[in-house]
DOVEXKE-912432 format. One record per atom (N, C-alpha, C): atom name; x, y, z; residue number from 1; residue in three letters. Coordinates in nm, 3 decimals, padded with zeros to 5 digits. Last residue first. Layout:
// DOVEXKE-912432
   a        x        y        z    k    r
  CA        X        Y        Z  NUM  ALA
...
//
This chain:
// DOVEXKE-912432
   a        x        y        z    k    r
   N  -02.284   04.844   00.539  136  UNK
  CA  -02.222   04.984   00.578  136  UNK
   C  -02.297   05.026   00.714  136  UNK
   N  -02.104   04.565   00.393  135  UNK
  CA  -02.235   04.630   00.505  135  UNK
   C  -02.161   04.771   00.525  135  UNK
   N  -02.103   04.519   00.079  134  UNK
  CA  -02.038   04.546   00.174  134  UNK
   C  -02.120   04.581   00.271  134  UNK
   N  -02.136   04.269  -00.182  133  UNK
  CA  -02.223   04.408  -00.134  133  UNK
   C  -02.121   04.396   00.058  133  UNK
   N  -02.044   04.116  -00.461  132  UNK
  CA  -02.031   04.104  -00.291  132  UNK
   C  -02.076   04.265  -00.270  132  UNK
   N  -02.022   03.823  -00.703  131  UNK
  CA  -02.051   04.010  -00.666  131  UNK
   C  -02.097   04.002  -00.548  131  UNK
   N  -01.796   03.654  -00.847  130  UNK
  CA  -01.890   03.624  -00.717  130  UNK
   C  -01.884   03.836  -00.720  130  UNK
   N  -01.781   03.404  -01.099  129  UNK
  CA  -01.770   03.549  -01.060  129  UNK
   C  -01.837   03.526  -00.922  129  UNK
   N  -01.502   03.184  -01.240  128  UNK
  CA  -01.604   03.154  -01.088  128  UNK
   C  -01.581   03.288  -01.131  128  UNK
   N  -01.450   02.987  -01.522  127  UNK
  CA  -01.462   03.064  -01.449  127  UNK
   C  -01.501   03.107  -01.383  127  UNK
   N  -01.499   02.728  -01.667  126  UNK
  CA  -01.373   02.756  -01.604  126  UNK
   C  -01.343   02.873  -01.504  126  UNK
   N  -01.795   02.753  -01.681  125  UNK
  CA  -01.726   02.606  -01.659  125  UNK
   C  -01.600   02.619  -01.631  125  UNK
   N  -01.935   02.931  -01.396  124  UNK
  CA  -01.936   02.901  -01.550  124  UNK
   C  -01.830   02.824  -01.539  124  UNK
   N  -02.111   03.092  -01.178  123  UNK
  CA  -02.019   02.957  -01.190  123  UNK
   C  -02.055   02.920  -01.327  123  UNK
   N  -02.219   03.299  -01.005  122  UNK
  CA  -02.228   03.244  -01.126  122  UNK
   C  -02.090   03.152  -01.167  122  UNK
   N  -02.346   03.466  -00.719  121  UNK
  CA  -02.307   03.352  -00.770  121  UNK
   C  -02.263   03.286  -00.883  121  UNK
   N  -02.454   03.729  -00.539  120  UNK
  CA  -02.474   03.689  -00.655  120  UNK
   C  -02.402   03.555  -00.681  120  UNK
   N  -02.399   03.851  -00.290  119  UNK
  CA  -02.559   03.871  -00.342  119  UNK
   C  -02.584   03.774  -00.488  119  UNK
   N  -02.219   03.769  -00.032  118  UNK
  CA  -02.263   03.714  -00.151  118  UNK
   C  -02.386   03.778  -00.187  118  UNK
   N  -02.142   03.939   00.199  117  UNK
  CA  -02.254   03.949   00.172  117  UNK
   C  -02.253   03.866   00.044  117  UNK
   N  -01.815   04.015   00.210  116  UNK
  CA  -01.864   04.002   00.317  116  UNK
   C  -02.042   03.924   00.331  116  UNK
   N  -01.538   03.784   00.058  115  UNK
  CA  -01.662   03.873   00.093  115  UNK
   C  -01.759   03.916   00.176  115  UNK
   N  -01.429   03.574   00.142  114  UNK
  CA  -01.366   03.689   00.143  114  UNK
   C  -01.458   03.808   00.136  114  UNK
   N  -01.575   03.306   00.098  113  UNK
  CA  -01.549   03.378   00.266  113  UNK
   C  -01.507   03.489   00.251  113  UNK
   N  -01.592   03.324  -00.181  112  UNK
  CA  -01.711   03.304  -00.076  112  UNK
   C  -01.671   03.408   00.058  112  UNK
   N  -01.321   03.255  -00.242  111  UNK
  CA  -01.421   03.387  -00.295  111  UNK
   C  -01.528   03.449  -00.215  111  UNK
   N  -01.273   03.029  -00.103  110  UNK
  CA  -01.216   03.149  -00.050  110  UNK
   C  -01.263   03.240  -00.119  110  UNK
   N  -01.390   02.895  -00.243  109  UNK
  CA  -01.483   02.876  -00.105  109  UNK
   C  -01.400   03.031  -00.019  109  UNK
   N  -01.298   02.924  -00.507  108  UNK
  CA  -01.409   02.926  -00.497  108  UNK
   C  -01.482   03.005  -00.388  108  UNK
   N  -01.039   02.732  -00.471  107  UNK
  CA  -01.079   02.867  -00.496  107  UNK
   C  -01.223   02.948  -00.469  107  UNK
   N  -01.169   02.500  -00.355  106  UNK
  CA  -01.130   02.522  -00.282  106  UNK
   C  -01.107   02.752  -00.319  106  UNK
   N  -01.294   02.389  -00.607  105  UNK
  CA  -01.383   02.406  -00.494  105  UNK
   C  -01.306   02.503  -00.387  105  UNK
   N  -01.055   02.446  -00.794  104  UNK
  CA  -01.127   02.518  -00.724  104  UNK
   C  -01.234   02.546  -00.669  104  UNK
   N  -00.914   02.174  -00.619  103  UNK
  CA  -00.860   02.369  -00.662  103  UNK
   C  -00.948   02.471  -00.725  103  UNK
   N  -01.049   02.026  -00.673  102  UNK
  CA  -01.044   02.029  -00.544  102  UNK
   C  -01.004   02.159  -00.557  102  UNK
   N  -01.033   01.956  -00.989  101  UNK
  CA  -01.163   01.987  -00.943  101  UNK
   C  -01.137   02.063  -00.752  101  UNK
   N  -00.765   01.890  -00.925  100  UNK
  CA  -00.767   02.021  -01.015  100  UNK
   C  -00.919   02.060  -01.003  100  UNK
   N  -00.749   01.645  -00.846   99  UNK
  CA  -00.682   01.731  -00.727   99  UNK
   C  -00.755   01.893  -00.840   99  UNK
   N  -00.924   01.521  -01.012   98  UNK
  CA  -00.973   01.523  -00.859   98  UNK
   C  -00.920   01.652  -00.787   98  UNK
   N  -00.758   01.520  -01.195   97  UNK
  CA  -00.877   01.587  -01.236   97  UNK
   C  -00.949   01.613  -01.125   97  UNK
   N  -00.537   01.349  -01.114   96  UNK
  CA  -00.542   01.495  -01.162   96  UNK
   C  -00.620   01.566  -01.168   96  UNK
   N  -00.658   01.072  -01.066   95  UNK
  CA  -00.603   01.237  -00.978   95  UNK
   C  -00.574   01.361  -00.992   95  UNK
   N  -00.791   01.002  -01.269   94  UNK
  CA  -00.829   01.067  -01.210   94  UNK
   C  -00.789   01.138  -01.067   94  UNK
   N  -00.521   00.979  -01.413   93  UNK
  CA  -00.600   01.094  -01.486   93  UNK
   C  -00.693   01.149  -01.391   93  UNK
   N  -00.408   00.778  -01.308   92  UNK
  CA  -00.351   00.900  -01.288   92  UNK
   C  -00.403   01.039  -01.324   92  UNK
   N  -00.613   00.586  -01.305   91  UNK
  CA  -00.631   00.643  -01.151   91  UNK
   C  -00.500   00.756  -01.171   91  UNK
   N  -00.594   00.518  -01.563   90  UNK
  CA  -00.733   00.576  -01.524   90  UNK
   C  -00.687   00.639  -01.374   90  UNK
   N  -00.346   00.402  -01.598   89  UNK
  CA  -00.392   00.494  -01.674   89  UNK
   C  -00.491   00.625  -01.595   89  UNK
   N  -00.189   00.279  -01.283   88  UNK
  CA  -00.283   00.289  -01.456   88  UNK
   C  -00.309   00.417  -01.468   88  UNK
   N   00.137   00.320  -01.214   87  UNK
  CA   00.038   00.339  -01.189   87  UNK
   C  -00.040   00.318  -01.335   87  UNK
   N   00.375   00.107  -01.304   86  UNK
  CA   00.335   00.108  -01.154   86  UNK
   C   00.212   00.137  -01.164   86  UNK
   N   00.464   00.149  -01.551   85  UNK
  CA   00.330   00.046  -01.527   85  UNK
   C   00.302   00.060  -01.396   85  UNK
   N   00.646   00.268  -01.703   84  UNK
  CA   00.691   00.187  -01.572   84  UNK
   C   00.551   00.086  -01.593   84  UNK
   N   00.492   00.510  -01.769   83  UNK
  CA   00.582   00.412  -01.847   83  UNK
   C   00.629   00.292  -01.818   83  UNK
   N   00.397   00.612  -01.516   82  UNK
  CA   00.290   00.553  -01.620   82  UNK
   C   00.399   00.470  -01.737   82  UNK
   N   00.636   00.668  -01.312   81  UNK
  CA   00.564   00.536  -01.345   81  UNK
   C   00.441   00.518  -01.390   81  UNK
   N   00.973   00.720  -01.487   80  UNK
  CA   00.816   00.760  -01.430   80  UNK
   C   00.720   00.690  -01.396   80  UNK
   N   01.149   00.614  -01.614   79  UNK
  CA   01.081   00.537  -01.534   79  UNK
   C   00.995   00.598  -01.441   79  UNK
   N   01.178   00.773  -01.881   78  UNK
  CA   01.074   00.623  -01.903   78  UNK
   C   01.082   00.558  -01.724   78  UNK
   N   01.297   01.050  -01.816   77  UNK
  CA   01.228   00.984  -01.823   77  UNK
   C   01.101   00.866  -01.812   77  UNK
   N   01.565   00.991  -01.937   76  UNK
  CA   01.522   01.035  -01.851   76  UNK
   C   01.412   01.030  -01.773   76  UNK
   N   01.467   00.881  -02.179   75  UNK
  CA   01.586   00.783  -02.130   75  UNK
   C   01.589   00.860  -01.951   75  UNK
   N   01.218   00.833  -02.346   74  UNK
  CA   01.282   00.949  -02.319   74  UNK
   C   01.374   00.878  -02.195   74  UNK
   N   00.986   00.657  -02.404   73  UNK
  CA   01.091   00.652  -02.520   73  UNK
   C   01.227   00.714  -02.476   73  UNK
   N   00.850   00.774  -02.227   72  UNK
  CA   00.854   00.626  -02.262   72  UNK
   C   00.943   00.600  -02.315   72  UNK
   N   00.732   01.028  -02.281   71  UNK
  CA   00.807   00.929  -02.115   71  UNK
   C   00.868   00.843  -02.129   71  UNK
   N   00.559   01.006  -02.510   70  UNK
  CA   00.695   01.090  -02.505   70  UNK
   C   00.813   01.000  -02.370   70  UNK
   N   00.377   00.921  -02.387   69  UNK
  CA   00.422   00.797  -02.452   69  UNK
   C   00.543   00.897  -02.511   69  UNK
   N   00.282   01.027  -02.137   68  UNK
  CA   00.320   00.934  -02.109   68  UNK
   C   00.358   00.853  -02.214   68  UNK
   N   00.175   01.330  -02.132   67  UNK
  CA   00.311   01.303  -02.217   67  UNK
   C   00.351   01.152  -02.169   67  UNK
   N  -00.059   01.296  -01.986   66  UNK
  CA  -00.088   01.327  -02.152   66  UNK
   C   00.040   01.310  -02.186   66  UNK
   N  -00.026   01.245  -01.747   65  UNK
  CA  -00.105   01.081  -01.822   65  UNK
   C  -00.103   01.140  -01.963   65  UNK
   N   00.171   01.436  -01.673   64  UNK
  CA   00.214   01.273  -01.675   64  UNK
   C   00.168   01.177  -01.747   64  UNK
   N  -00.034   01.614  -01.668   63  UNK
  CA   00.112   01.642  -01.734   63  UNK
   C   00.166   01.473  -01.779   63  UNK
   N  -00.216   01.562  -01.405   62  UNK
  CA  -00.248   01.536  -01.584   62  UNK
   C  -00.142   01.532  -01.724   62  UNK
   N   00.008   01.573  -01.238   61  UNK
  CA  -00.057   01.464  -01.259   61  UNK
   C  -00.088   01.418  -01.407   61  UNK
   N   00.059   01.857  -01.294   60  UNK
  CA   00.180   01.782  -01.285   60  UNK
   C   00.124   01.632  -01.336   60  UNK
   N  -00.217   01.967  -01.214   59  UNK
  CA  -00.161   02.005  -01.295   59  UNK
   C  -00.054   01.895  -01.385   59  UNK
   N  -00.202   01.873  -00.941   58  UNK
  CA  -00.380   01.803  -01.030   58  UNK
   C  -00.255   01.837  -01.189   58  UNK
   N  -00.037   02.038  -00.825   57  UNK
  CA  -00.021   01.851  -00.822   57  UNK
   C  -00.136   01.811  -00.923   57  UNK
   N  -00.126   02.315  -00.867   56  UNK
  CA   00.039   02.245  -00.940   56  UNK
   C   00.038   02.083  -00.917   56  UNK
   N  -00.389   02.271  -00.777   55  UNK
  CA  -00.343   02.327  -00.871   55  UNK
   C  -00.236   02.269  -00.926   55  UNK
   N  -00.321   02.219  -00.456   54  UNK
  CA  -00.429   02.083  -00.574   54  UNK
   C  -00.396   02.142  -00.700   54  UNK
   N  -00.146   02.361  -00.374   53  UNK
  CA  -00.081   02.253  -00.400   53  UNK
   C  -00.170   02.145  -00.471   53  UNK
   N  -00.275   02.557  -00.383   52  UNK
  CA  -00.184   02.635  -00.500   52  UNK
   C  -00.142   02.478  -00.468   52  UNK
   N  -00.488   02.536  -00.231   51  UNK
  CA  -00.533   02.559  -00.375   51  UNK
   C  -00.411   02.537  -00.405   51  UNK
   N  -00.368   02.546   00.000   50  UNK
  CA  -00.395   02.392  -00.026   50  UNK
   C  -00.452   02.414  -00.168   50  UNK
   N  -00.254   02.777   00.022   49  UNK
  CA  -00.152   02.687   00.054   49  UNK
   C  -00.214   02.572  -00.034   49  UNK
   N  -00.517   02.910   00.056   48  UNK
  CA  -00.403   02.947  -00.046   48  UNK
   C  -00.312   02.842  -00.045   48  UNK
   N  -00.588   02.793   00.324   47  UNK
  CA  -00.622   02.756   00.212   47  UNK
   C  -00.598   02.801   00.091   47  UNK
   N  -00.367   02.935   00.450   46  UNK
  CA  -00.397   02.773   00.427   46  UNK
   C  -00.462   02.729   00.343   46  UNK
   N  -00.395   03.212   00.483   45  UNK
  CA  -00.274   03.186   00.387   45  UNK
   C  -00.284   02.994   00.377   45  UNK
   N  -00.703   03.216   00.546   44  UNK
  CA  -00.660   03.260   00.379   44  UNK
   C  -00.511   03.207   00.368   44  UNK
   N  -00.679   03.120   00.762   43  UNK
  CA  -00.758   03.058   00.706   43  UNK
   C  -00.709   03.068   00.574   43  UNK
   N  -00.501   03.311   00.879   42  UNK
  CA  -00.405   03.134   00.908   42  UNK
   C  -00.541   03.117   00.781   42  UNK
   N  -00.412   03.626   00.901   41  UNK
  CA  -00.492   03.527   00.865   41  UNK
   C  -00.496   03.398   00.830   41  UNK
   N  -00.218   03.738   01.195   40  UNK
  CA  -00.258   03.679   01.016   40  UNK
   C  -00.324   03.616   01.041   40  UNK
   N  -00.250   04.041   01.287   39  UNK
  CA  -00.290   03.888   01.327   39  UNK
   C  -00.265   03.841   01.198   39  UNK
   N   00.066   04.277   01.112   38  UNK
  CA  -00.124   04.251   01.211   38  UNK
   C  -00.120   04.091   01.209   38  UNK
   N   00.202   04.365   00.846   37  UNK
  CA   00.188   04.300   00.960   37  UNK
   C   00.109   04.251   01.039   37  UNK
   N   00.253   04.520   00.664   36  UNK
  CA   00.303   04.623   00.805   36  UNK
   C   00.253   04.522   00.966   36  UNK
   N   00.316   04.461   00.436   35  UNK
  CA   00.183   04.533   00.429   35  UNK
   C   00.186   04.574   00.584   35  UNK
   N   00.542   04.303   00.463   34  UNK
  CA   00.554   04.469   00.348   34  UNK
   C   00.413   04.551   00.417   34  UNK
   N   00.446   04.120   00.559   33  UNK
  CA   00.522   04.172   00.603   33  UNK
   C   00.554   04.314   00.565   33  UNK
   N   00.258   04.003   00.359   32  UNK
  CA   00.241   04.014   00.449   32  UNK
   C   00.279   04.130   00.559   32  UNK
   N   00.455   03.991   00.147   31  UNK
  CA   00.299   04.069   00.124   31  UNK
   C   00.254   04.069   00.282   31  UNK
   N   00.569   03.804   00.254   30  UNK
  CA   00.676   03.874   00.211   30  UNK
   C   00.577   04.003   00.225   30  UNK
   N   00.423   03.575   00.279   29  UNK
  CA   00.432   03.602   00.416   29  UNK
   C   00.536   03.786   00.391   29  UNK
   N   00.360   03.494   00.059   28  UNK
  CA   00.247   03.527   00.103   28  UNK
   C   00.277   03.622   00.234   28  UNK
   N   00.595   03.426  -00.110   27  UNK
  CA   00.535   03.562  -00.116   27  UNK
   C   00.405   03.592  -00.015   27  UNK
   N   00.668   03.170   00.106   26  UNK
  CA   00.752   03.315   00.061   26  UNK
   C   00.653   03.445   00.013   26  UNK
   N   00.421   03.067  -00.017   25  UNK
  CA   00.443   03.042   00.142   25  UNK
   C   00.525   03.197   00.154   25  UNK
   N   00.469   03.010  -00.313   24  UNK
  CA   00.353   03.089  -00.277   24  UNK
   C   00.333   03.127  -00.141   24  UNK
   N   00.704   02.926  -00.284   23  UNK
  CA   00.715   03.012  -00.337   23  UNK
   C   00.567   03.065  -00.309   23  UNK
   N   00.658   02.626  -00.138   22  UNK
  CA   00.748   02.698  -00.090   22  UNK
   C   00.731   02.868  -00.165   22  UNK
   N   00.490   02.566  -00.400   21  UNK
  CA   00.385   02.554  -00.244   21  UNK
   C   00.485   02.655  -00.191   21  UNK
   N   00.668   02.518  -00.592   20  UNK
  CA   00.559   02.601  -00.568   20  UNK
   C   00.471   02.704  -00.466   20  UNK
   N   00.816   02.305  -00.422   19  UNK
  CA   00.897   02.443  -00.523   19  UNK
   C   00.771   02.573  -00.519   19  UNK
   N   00.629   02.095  -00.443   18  UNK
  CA   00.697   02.152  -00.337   18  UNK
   C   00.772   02.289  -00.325   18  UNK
   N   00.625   02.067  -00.727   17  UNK
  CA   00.500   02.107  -00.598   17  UNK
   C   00.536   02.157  -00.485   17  UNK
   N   00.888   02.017  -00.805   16  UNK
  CA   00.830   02.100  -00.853   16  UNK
   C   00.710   02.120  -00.807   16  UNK
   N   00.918   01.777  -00.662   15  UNK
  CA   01.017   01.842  -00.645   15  UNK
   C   00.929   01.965  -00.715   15  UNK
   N   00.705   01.579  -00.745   14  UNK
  CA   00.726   01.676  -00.567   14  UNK
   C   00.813   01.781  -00.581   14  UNK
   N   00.482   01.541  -00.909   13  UNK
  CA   00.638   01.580  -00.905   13  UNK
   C   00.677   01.691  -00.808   13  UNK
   N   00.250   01.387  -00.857   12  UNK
  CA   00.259   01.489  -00.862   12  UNK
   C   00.404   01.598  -00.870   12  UNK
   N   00.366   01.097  -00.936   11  UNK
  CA   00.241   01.174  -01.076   11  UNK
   C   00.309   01.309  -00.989   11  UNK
   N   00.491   01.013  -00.697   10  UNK
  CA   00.581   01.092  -00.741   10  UNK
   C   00.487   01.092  -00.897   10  UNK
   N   00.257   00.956  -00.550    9  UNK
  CA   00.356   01.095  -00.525    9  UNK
   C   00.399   01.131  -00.643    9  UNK
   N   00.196   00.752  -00.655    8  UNK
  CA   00.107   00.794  -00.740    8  UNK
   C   00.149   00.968  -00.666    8  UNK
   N   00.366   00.618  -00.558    7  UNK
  CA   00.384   00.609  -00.690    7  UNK
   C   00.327   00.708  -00.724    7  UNK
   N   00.320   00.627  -00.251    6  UNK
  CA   00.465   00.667  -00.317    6  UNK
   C   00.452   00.652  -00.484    6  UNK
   N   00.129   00.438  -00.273    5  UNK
  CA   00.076   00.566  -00.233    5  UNK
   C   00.226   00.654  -00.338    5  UNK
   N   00.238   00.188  -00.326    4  UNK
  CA   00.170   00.234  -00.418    4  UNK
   C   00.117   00.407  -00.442    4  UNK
   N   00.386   00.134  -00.105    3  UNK
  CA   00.441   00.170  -00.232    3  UNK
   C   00.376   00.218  -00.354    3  UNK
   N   00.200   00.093   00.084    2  UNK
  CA   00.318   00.250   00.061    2  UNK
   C   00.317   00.239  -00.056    2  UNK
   N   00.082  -00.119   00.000    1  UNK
  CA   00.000   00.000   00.000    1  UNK
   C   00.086   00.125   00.000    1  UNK
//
């Protein structure tokens, strides 16, 4: 069961998720700091954290099941493991599509909370609007 979990890690290419996650962590706290400071907000810089790692891993994932017959041939490479055979087909596509649907339920839910009043909603197939009325 590790080993299998560990396969379907390394669809999301840690080294370059991790790279990410670290660079969106850096600017969040950089914006932070510039901006002079106060309580932070643990909700927004976490769930920024967990969009920007379903994003670049859903991303990386799908990367894997569409160049997997380039992978193959490529000496660098072929032991990825859709070339390999470790992982199928179907459960690398649907991680990708899981972790990249999760990014932006997860975008989304921070549109939601950031506002104060939702009056409006519209969810179109790649793009979320949300119109927000302020209390005065």
């Amino acid at each position: 069961m590790c080993l299998r979990v560990h396969e379907y890690w390394k669809l999301l290419k840690p080294r370059v998720l991790l790279a990410m996650v670290a660079l969106y962590a850096a600017s969040y706290l950089a914006s932070y700091a510039h901006q002079g400071g106060g309580p932070l907000d643990v909700f927004r810089f976490a769930s920024g954290l967990a969009a920007v790692f379903a994003a670049v891993g859903g991303s990386n994932a799908l990367n894997c099941y569409l160049d997997r017959d380039i992978d193959a041939v490529m000496v660098r490479t072929m032991a990825r493991p859709l070339p390999r055979g470790s992982v199928g087909l179907r459960g690398a596509l649907a991680l990708g599509l899981l972790l990249l649907d999760l990014d932006k339920i997860t975008t989304r839910f921070r549109m939601l909370v950031k506002c104060c009043k939702p009056t409006s909603i519209i969810f179109l197939d790649q793009v979320s609007s949300v119109t927000c009325t302020t209390g005065s």
